[in-house]
MARDRENVEX-227660 format. One record per residue (C-alpha): y, x, z negated. Coordinates in pm, whole numbers, padded with zeros to 5 digits, always signed. Layout:
% MARDRENVEX-227660
YXZ/...
END
This chain:
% MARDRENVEX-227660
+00819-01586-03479/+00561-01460-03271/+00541-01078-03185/+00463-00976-02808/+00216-00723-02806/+00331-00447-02540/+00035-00224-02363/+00134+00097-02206/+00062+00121-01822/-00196+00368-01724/+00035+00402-01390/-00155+00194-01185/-00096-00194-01186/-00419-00278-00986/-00648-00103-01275/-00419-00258-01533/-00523-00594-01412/-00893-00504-01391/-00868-00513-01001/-01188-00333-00832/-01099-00008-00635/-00772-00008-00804/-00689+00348-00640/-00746+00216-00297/-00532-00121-00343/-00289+00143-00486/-00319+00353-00178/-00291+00055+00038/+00046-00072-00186/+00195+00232-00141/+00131+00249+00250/+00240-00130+00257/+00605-00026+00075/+00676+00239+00316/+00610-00025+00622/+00848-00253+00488/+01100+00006+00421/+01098+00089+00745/+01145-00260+00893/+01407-00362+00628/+01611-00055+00719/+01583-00113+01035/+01677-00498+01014/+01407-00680+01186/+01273-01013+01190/+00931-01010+01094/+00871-01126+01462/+01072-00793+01580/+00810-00588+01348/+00551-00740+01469/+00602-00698+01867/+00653-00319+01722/+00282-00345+01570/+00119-00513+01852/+00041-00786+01558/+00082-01158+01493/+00431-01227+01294/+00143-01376+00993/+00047-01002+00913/+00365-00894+00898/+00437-01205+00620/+00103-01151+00420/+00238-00803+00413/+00543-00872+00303/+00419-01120+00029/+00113-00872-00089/-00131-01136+00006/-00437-01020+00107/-00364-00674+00099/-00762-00602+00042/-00789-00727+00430/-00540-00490+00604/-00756-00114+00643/-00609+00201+00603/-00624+00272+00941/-00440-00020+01051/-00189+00076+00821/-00164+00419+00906/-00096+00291+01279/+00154+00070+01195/+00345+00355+01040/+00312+00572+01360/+00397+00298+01536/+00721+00298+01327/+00801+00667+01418/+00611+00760+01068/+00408+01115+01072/+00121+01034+00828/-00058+01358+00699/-00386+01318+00501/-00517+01591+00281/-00850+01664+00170/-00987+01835-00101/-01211+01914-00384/-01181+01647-00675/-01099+01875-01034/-01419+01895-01300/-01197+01711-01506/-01141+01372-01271/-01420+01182-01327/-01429+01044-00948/-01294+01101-00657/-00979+00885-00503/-00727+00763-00247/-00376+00874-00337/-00074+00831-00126/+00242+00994-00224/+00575+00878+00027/
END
């Protein structure tokens, strides 16, 4: 019988996988999630959401399958989400001594 071996997750998929910027395409996940929250609870067609976005009903399904997320900028997501009656609030500040860089984080 072969024994799986089970790794803990450091809380971030994208770094698990050895994705680069994994704190952006985290960022970018998150801000992708809370997009299609908004259209799911609000029941439309991806061709709805898109006439919403002022985009082509292909973002709105790359979106939706996490396909080329790298692609889509934070500012075009950040639109989207005003777009969808979404305040967005960014916060800056000093990175800690102990974090060894700086980074993206979205919290929603």
């Amino acid at each position: 019988m072969t024994q799986e071996k089970i790794e803990r997750s450091s809380g971030n998929v994208f770094a698990d996988l050895g994705v680069d910027v994994p704190n952006e395409m985290l960022a970018k996940a998150k801000l992708a999630s809370a997009i299609l929250d908004v259209i799911k609870h609000r029941g439309l067609t991806q061709l709805q959401a898109a006439k919403i976005l002022d985009t082509d009903q292909s973002y709105i399904s790359k979106l939706n399958r996490g396909s080329e997320l790298r692609r889509f900028s934070f500012d075009r997501l950040m639109d989207w989400l005003t777009k969808l009656d979404r305040n967005v609030t960014l916060t800056v500040k000093q990175k800690p001594r102990s974090q060894e860089s700086a980074l993206i984080r979205v919290a929603v």
